[in-house]
mmCIF file as gemmi writes it, N, C-alpha and C atoms, coordinates in Angstrom:
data_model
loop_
_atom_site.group_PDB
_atom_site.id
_atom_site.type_symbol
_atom_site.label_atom_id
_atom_site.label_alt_id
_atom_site.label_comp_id
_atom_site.label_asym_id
_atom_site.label_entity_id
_atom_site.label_seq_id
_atom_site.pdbx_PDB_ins_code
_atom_site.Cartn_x
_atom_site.Cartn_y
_atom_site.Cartn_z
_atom_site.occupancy
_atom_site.B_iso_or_equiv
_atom_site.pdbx_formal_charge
_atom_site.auth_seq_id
_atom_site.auth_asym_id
_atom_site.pdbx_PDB_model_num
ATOM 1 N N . UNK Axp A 1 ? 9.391 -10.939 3.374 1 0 ? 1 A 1
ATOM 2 C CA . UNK Axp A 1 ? 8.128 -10.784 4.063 1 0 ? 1 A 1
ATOM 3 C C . UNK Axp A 1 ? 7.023 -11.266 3.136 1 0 ? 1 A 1
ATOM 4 N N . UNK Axp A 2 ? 5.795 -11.719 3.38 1 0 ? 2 A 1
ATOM 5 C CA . UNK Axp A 2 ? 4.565 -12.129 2.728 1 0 ? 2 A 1
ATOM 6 C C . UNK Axp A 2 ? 4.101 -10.527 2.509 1 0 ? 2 A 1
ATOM 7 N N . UNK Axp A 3 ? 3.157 -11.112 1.293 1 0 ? 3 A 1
ATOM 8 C CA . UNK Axp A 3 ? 2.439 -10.237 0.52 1 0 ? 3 A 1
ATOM 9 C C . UNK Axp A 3 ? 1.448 -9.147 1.933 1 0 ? 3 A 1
ATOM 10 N N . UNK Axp A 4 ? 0.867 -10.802 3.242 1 0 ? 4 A 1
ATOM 11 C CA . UNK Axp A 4 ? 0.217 -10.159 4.021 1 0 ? 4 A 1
ATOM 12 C C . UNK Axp A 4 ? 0.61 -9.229 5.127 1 0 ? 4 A 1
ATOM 13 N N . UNK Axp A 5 ? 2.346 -9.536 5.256 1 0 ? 5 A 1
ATOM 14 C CA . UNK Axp A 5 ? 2.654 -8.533 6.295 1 0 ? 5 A 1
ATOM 15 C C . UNK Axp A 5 ? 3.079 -7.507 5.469 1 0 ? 5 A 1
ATOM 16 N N . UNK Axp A 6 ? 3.408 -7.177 4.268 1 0 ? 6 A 1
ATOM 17 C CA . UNK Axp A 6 ? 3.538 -5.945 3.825 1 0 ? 6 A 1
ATOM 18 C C . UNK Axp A 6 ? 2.669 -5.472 3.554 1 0 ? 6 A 1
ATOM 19 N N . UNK Axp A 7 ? 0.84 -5.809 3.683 1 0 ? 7 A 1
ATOM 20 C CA . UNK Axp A 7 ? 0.079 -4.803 3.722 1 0 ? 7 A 1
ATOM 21 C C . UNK Axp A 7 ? 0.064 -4.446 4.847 1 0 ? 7 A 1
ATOM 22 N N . UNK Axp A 8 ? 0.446 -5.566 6.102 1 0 ? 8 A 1
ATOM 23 C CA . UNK Axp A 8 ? 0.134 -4.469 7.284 1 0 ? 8 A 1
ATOM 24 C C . UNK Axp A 8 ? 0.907 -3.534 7.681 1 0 ? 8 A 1
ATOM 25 N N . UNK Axp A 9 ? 1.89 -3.397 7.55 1 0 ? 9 A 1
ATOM 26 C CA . UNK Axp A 9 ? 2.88 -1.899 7.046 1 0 ? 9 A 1
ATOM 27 C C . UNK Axp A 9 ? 2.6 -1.199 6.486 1 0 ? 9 A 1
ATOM 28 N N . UNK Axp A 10 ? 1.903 -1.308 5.197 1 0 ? 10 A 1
ATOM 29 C CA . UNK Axp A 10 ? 1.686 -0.385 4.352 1 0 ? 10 A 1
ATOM 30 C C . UNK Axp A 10 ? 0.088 0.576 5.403 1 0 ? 10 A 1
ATOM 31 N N . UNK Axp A 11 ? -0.309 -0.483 5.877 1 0 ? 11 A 1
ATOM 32 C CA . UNK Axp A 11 ? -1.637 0.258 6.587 1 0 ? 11 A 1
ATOM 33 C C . UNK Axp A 11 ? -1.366 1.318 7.991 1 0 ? 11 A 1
ATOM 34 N N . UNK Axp A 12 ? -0.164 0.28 8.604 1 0 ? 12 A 1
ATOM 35 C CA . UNK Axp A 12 ? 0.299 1.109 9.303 1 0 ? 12 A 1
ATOM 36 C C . UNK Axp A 12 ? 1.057 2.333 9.33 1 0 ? 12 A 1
ATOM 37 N N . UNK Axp A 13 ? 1.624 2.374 7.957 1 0 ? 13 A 1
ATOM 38 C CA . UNK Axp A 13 ? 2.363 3.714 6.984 1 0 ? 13 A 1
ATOM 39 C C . UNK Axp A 13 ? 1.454 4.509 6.77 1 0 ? 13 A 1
ATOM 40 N N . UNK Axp A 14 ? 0.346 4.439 6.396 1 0 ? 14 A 1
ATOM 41 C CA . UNK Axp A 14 ? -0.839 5.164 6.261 1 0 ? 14 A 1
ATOM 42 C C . UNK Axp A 14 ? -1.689 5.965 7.472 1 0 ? 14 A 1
ATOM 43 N N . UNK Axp A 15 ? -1.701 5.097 7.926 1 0 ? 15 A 1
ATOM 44 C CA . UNK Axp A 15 ? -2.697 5.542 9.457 1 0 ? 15 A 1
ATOM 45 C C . UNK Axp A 15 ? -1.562 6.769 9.707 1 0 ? 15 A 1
ATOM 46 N N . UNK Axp A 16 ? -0.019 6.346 9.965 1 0 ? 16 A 1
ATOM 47 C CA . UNK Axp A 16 ? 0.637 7.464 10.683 1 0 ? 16 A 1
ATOM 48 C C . UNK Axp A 16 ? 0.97 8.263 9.887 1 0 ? 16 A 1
ATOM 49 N N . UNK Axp A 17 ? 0.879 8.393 8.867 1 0 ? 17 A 1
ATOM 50 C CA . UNK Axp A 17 ? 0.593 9.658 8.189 1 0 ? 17 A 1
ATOM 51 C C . UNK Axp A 17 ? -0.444 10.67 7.918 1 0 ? 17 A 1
ATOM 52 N N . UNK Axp A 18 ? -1.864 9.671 8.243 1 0 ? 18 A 1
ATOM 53 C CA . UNK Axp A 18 ? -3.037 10.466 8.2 1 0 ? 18 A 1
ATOM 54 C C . UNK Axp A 18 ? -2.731 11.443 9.876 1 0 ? 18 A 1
ATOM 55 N N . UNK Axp A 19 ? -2.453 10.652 10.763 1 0 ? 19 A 1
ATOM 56 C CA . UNK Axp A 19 ? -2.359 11.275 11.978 1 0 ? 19 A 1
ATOM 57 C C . UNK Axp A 19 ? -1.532 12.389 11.898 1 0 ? 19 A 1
ATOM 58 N N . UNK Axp A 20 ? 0.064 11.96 11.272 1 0 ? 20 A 1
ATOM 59 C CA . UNK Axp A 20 ? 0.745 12.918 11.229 1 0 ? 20 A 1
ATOM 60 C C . UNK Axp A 20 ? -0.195 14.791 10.666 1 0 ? 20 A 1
ATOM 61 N N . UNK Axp A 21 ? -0.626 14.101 9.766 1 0 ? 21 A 1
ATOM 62 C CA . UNK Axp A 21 ? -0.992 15.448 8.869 1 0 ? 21 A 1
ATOM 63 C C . UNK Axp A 21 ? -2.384 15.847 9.207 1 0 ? 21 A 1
ATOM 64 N N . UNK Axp A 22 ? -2.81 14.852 10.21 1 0 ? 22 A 1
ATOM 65 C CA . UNK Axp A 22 ? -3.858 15.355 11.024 1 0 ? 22 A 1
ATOM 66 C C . UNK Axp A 22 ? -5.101 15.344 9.273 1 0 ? 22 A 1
ATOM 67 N N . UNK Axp A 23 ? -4.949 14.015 8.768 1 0 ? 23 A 1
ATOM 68 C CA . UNK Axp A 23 ? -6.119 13.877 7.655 1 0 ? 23 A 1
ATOM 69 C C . UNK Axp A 23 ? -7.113 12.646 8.258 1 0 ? 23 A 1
ATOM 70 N N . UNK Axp A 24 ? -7.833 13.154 7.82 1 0 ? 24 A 1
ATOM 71 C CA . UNK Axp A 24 ? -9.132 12.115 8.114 1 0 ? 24 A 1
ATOM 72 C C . UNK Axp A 24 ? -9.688 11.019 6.742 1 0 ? 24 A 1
ATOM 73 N N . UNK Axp A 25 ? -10.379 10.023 7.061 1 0 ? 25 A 1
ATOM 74 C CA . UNK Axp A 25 ? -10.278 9.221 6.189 1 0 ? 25 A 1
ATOM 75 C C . UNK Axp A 25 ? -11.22 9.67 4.897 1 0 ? 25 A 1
ATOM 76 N N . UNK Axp A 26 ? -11.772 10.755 4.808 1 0 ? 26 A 1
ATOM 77 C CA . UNK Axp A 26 ? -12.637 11.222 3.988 1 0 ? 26 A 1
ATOM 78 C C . UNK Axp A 26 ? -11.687 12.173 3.368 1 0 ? 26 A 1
ATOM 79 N N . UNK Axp A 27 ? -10.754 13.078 3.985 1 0 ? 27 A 1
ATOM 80 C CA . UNK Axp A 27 ? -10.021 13.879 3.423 1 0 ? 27 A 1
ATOM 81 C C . UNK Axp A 27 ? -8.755 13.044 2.486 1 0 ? 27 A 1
ATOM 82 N N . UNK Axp A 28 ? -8.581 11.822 2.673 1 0 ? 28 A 1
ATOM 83 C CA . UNK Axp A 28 ? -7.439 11.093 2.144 1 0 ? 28 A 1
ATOM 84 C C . UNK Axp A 28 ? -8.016 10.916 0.633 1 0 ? 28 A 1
ATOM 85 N N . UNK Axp A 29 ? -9.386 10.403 0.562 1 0 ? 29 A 1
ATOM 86 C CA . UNK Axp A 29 ? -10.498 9.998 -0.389 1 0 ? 29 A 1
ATOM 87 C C . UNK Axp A 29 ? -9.938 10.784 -1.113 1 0 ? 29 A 1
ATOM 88 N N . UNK Axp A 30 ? -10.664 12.556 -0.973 1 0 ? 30 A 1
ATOM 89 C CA . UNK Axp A 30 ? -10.278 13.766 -1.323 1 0 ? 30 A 1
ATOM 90 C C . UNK Axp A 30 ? -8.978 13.795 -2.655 1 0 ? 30 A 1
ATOM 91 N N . UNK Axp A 31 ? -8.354 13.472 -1.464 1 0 ? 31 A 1
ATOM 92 C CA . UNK Axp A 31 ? -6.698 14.325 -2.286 1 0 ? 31 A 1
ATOM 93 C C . UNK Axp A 31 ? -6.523 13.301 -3.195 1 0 ? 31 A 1
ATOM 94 N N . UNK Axp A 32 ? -6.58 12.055 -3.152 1 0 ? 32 A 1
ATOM 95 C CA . UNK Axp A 32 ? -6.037 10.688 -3.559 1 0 ? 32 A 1
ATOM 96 C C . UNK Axp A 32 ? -6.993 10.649 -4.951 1 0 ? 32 A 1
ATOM 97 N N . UNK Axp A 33 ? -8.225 11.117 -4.45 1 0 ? 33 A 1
ATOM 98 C CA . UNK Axp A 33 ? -9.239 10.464 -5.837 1 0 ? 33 A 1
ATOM 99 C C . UNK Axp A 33 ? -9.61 8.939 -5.511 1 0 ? 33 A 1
ATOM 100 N N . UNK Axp A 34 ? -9.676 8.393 -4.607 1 0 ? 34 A 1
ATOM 101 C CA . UNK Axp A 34 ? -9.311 6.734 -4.678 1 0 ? 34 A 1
ATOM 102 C C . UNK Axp A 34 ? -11.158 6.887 -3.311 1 0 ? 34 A 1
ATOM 103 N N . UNK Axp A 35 ? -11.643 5.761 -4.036 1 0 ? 35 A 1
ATOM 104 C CA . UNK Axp A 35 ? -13.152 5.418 -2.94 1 0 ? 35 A 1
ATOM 105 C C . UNK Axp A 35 ? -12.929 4.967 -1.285 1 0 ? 35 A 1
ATOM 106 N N . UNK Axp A 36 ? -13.801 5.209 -0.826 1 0 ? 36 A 1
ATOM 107 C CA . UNK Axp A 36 ? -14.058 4.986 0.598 1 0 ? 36 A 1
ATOM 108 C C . UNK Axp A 36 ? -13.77 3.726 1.331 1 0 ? 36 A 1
ATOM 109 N N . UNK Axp A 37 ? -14.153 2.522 0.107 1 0 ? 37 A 1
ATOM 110 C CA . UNK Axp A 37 ? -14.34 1.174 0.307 1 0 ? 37 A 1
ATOM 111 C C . UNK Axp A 37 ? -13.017 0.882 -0.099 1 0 ? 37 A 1
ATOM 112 N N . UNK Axp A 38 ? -11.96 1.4 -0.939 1 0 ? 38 A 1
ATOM 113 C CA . UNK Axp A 38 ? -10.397 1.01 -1.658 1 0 ? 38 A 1
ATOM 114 C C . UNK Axp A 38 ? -9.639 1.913 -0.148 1 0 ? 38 A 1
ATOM 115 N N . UNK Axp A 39 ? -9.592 2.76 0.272 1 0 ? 39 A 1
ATOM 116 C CA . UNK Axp A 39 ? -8.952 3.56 1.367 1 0 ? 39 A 1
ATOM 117 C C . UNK Axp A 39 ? -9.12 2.703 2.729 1 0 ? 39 A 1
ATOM 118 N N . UNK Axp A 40 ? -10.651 2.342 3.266 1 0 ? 40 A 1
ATOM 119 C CA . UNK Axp A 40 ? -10.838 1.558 3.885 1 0 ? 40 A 1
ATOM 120 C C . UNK Axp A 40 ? -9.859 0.094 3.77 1 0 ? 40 A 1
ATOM 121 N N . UNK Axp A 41 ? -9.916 -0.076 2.978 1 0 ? 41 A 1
ATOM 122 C CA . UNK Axp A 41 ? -9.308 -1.456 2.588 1 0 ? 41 A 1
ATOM 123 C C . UNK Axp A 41 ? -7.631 -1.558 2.745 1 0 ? 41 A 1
ATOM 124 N N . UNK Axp A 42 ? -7.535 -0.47 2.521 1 0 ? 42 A 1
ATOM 125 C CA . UNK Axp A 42 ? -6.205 -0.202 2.485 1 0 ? 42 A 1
ATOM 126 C C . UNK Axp A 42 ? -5.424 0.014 4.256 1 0 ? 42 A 1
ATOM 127 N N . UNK Axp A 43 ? -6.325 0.662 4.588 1 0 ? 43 A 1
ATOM 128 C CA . UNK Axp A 43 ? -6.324 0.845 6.448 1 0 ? 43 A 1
ATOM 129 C C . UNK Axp A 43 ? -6.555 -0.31 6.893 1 0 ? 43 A 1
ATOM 130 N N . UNK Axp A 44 ? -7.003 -1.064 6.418 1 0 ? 44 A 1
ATOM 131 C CA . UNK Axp A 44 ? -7.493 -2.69 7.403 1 0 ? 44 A 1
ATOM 132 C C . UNK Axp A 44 ? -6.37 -3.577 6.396 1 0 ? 44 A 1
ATOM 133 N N . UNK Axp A 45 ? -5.782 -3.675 5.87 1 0 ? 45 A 1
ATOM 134 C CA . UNK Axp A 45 ? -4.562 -4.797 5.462 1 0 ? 45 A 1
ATOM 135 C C . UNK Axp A 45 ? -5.326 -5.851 5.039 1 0 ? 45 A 1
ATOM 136 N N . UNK Axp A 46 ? -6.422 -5.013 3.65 1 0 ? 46 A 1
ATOM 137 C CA . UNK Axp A 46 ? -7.365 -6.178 3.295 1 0 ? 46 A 1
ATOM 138 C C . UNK Axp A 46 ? -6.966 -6.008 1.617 1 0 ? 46 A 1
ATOM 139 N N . UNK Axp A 47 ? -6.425 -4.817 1.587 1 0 ? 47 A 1
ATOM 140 C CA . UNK Axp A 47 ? -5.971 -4.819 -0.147 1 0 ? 47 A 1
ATOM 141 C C . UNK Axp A 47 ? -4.544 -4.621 -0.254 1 0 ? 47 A 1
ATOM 142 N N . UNK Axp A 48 ? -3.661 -5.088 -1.281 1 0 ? 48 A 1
ATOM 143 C CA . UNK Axp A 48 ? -2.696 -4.168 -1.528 1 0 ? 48 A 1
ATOM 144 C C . UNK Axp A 48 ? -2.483 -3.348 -2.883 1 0 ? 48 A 1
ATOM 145 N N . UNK Axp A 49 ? -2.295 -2.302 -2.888 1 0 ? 49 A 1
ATOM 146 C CA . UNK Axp A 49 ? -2.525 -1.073 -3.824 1 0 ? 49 A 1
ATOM 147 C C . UNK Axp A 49 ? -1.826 -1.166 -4.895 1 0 ? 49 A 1
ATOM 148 N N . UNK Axp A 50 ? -2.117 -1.091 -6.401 1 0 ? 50 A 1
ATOM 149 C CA . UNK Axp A 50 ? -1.69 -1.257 -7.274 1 0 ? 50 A 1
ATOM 150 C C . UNK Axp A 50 ? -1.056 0.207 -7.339 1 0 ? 50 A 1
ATOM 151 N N . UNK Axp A 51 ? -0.062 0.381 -8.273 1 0 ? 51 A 1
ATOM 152 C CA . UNK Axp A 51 ? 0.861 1.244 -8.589 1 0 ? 51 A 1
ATOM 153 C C . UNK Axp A 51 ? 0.169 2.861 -8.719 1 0 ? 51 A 1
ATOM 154 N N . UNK Axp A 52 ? -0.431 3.312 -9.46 1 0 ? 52 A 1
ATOM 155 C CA . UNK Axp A 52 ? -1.569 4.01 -9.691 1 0 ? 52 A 1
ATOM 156 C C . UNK Axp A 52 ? -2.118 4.792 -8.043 1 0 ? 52 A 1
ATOM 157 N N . UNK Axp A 53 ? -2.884 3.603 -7.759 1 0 ? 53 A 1
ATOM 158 C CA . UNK Axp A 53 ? -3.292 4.074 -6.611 1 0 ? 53 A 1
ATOM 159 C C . UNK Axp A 53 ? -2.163 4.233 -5.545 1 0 ? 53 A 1
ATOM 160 N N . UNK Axp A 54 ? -0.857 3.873 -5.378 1 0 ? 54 A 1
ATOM 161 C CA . UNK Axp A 54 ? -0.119 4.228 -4.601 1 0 ? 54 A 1
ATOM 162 C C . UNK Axp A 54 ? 0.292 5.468 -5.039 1 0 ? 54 A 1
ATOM 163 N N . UNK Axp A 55 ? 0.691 5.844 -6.113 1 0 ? 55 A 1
ATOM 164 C CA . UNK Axp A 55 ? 0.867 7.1 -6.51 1 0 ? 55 A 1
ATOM 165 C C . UNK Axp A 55 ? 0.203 8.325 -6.197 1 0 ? 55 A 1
ATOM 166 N N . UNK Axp A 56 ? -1.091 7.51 -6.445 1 0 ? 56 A 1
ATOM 167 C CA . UNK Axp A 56 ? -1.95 8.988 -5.843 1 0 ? 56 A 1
ATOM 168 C C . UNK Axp A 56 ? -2.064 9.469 -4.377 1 0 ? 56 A 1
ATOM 169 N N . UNK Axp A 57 ? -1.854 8.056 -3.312 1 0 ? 57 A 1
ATOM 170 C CA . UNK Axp A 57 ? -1.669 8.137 -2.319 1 0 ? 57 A 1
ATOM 171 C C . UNK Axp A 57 ? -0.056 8.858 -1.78 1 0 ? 57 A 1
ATOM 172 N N . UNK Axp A 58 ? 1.015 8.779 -2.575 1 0 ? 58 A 1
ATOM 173 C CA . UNK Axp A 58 ? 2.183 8.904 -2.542 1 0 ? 58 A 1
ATOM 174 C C . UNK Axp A 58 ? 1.886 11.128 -2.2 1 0 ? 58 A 1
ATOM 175 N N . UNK Axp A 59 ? 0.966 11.028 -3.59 1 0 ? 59 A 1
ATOM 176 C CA . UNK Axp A 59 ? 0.73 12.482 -3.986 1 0 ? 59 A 1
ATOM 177 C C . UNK Axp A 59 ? 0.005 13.162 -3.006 1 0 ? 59 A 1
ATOM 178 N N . UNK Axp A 60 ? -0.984 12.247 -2.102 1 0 ? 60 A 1
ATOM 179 C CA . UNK Axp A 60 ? -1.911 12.74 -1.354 1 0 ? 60 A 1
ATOM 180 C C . UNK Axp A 60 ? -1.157 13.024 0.206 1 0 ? 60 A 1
ATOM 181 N N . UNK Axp A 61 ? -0.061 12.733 0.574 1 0 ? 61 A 1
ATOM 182 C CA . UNK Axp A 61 ? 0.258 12.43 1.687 1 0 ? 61 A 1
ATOM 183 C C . UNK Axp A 61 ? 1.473 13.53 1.419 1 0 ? 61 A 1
ATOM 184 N N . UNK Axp A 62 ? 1.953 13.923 0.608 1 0 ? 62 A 1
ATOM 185 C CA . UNK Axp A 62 ? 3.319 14.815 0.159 1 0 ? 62 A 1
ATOM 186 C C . UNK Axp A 62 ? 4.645 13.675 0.016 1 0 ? 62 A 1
ATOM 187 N N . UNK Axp A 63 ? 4.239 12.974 -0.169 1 0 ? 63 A 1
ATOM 188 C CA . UNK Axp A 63 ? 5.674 11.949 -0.057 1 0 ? 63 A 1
ATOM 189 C C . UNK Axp A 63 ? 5.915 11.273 -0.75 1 0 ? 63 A 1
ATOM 190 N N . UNK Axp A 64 ? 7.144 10.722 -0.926 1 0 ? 64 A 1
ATOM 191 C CA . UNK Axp A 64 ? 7.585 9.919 -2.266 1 0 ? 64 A 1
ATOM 192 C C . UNK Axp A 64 ? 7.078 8.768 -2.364 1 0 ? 64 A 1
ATOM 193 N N . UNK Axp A 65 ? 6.798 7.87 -3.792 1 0 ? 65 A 1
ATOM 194 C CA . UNK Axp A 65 ? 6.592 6.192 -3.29 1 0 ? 65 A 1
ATOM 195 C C . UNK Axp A 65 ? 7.379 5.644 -2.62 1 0 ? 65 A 1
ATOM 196 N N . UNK Axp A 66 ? 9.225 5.773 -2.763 1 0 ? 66 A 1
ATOM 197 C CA . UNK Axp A 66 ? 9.325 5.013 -1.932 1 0 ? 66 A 1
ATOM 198 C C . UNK Axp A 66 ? 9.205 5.303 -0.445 1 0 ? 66 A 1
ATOM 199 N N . UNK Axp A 67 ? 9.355 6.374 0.221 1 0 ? 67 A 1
ATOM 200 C CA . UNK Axp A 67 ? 8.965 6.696 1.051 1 0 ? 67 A 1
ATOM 201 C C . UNK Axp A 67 ? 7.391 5.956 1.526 1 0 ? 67 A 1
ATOM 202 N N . UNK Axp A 68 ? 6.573 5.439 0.89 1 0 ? 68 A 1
ATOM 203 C CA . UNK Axp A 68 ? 5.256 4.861 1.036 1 0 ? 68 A 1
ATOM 204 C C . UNK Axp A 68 ? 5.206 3.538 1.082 1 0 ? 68 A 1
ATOM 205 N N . UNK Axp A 69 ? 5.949 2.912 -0.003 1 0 ? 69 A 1
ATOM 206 C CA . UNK Axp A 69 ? 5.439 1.583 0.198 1 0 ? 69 A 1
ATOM 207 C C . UNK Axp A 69 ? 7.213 0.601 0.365 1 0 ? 69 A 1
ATOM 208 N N . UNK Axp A 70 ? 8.281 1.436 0.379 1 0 ? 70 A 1
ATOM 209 C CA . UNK Axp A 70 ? 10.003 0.344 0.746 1 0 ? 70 A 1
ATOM 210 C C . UNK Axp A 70 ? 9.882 0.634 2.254 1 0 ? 70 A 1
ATOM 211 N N . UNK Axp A 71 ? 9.724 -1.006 2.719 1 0 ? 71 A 1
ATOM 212 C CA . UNK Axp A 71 ? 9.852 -1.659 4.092 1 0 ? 71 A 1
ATOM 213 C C . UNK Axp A 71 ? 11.69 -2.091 4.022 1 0 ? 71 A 1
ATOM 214 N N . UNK Axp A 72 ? 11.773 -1.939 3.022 1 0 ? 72 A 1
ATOM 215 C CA . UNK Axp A 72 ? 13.464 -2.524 3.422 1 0 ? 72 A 1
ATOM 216 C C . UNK Axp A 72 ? 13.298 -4.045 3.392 1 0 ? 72 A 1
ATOM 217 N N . UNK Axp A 73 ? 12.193 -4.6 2.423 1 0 ? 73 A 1
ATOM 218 C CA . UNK Axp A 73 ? 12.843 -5.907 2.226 1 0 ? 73 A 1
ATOM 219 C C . UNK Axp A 73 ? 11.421 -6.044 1.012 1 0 ? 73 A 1
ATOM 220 N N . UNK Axp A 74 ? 11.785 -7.2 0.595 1 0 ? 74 A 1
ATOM 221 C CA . UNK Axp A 74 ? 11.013 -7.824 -0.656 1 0 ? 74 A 1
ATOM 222 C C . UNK Axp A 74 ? 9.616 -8.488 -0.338 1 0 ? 74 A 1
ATOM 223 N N . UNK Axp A 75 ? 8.579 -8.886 -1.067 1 0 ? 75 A 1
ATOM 224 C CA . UNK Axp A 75 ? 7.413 -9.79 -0.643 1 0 ? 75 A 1
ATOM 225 C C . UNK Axp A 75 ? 8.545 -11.056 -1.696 1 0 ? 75 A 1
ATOM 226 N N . UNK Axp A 76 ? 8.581 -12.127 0.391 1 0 ? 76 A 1
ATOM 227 C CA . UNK Axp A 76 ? 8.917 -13.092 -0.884 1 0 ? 76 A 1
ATOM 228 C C . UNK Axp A 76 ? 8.18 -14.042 -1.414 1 0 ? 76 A 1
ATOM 229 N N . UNK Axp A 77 ? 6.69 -13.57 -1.891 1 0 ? 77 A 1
ATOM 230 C CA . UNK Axp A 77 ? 5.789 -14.794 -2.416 1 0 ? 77 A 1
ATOM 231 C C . UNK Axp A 77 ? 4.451 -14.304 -3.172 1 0 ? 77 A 1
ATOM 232 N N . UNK Axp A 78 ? 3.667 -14.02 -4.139 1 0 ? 78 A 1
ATOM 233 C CA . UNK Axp A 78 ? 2.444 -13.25 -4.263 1 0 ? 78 A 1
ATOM 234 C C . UNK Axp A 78 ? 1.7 -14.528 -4.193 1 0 ? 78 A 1
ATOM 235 N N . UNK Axp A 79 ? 0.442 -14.377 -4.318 1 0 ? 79 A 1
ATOM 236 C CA . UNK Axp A 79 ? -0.412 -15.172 -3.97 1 0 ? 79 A 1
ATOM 237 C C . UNK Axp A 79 ? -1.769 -14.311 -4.92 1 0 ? 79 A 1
ATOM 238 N N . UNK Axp A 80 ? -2.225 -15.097 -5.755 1 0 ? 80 A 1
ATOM 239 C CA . UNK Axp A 80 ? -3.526 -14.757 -6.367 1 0 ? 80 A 1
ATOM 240 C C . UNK Axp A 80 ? -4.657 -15.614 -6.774 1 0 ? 80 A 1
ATOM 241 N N . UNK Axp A 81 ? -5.551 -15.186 -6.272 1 0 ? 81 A 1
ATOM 242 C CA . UNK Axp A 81 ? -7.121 -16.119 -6.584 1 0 ? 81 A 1
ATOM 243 C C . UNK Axp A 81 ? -6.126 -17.749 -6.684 1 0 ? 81 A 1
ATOM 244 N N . UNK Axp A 82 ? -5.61 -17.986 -5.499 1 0 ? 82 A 1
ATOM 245 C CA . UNK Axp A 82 ? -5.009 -19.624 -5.223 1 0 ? 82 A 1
ATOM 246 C C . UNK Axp A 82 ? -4.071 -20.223 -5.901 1 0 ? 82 A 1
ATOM 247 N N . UNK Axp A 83 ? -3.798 -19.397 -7.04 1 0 ? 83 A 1
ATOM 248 C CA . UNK Axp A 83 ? -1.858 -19.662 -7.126 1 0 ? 83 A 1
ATOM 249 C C . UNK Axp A 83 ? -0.918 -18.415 -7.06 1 0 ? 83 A 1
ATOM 250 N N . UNK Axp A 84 ? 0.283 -19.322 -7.03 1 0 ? 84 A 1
ATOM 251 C CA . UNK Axp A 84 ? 1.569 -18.693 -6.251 1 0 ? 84 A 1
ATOM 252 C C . UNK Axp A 84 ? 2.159 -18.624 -7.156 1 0 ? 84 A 1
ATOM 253 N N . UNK Axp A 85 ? 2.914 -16.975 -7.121 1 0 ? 85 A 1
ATOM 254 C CA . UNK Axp A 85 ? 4.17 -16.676 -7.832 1 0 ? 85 A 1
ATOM 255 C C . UNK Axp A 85 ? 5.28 -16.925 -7.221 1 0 ? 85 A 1
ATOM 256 N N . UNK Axp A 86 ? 6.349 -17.615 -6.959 1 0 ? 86 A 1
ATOM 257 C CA . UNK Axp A 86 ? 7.037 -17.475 -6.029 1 0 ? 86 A 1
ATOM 258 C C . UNK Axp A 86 ? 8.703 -16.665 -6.473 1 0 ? 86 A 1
ATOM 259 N N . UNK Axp A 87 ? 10.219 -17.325 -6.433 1 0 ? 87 A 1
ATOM 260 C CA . UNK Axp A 87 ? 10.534 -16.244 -6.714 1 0 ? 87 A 1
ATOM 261 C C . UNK Axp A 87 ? 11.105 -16.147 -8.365 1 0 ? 87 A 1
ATOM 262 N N . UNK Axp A 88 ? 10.035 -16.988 -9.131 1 0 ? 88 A 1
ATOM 263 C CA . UNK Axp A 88 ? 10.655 -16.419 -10.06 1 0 ? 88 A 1
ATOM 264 C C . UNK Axp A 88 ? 10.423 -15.223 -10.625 1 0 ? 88 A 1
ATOM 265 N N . UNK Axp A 89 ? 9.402 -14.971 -10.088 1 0 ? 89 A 1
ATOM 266 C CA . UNK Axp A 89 ? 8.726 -13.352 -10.076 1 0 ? 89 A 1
ATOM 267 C C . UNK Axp A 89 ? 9.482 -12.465 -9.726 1 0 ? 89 A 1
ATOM 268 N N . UNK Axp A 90 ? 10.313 -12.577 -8.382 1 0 ? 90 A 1
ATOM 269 C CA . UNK Axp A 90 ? 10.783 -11.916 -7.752 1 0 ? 90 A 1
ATOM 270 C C . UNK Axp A 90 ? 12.399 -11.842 -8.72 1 0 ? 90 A 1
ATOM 271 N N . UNK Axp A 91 ? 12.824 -12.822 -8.859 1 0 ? 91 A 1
ATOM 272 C CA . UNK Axp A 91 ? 13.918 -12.507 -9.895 1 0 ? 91 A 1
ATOM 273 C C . UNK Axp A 91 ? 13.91 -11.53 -11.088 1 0 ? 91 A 1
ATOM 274 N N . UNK Axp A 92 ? 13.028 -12.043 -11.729 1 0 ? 92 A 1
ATOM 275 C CA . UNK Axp A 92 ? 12.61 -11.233 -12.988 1 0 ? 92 A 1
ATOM 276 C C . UNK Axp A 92 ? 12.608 -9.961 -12.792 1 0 ? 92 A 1
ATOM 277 N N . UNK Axp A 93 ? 11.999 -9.058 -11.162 1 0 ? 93 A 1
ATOM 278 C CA . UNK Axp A 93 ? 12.073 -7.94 -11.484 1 0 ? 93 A 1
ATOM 279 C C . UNK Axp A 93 ? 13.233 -7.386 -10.994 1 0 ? 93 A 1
ATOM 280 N N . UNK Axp A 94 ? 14.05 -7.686 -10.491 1 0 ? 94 A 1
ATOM 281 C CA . UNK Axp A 94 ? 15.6 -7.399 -10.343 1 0 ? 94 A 1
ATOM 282 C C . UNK Axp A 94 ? 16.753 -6.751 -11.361 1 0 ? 94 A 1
């Protein structure tokens, strides 16, 4: 999968957990420690969350990382400020 459809999973992992637990996007802020504008971002499949902040989100939601961010498959490509990792990245961390 691309870097961009695994944020939109990850956003959609989020939303149904805020619902689940009946949290609001100010209460996520809350538990997580993480800003309005990084949470936001994270709900719209405009960021993807560095380790740290998944953690805290992991912590904020009661659930494990992988439980948070394993779709059951790999990003096969990163993409940053206009170059590409492709898989030798992905090898390496294997």
């Amino acid at each position: 999968m691309t870097e961009k459809e695994w944020r939109q999973k990850f956003a959609i992992k989020i939303q149904n957990l805020m619902l689940d637990r009946g949290m609001t996007e100010s209460s996520v802020c809350i538990q997580s420690g993480l800003s309005h504008a990084v949470v936001w971002r994270y709900l719209h499949a405009q960021r993807t969350p560095g380790v740290l902040s998944a953690l805290n989100l992991a912590k904020a939601f009661g659930v494990s990382l992988d439980e948070l961010v394993d779709f059951g498959e790999s990003i096969d490509r990163f993409e940053l400020e206009g170059r590409e990792f492709y898989d030798d990245f992905r090898r390496e961390m294997q």
